[in-house]
N, C-alpha and C positions, 0 to 999 in steps of 0.2 A: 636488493638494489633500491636506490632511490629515486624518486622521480625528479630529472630535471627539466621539467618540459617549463618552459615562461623564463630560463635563464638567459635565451636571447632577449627578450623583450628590454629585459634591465640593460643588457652591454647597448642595444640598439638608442634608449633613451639616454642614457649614457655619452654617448658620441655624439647624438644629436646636440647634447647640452653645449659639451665641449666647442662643435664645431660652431653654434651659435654663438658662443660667447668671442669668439676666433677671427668671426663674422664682425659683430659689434665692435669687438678693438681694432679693426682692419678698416672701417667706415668711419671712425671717429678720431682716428689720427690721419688719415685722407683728408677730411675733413678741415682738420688743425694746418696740415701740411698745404692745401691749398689758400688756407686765410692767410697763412704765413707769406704765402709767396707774393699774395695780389698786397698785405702789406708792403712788403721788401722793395717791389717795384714800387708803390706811392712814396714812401719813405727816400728811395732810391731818387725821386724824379724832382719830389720836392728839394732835396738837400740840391741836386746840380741846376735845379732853377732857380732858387735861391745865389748860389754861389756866381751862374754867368748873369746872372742881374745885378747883384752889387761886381764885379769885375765891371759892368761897364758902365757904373753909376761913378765907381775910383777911377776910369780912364779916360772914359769921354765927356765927367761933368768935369772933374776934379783936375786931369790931367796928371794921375800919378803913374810915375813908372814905374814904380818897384812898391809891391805891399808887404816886404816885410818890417816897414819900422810905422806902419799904418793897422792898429788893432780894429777892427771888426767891429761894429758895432751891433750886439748883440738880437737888440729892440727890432733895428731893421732886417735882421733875419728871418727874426722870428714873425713879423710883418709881410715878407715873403714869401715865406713856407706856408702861412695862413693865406694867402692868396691862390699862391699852387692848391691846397690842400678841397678848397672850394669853387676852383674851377675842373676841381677833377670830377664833380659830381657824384661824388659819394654822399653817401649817408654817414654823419658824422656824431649821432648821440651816445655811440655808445664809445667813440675813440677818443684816448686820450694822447696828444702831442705835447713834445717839448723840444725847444731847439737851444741849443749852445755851441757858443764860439771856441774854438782855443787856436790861438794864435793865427793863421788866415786859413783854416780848417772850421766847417761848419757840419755838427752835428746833429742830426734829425732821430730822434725816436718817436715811434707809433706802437698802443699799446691796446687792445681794441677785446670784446668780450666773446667772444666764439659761443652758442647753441650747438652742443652736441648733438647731433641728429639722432641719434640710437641711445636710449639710457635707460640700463637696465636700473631694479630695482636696488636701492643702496648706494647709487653712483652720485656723483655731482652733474647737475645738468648742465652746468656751462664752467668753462676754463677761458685764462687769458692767454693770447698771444702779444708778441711783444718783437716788430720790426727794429733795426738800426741803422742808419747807413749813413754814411761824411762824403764831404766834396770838400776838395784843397784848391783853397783860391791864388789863382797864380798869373799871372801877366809876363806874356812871352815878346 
């Protein structure tokens, strides 16, 4: 017979590896998943702030009733959204924005660097995340 004494030791280090690394992909997509969401909403708040301030820059300076044959003008969106963006009181060195028009729809992307909290050896220590979100300008 042979001796198997020390073969738990190996299944025990074993599992611990496993359940560590388990551990680490379970914190660092938490992680991704909450930077996502607090973009989503800044993204989300900028585009509808942006959008009821020109809506009422078109109806109470301009007097127009109907925006579909009135394009958007891009510049001052994106002037808006820069405005929302740093009254939010973020930290903004590592985000990047861009906003566009199409037709009285205005688009907001946020696209920002995430620090993974846990990183093991070999991994990438940071990923991006990348919010999106429109507001449809409309005059009722």
């Amino acid at each position: 017979m042979r001796d198997e004494r020390g073969q738990m030791s190996v299944m025990i280090v074993g599992f611990f590896v496993v359940i560590t690394l388990l551990a680490v992909v379970v914190i660092n997509a938490s992680a991704a998943y909450l930077q996502r969401q607090a973009l989503g909403n800044l993204a989300d708040g900028a585009a509808l702030s942006a959008a009821d301030a020109m809506r009422a820059e078109r109806v109470y300076r301009l007097g127009v009733q109907s925006l579909t044959d009135i394009p958007l003008d891009e510049r001052r969106a994106a002037s808006l959204v820069g405005e929302y963006l740093q009254s939010s009181g973020r930290d903004f060195t590592d985000v990047r924005w861009s906003v566009q028009t199409q037709g009285n729809a205005i688009l907001v992307r946020l696209d920002s660097r995430l620090d993974l909290p846990l990183v093991p050896p070999g991994w990438f220590a940071s990923s991006r995340v990348v919010a999106e979100a429109s507001s449809l300008l409309r005059v009722n």
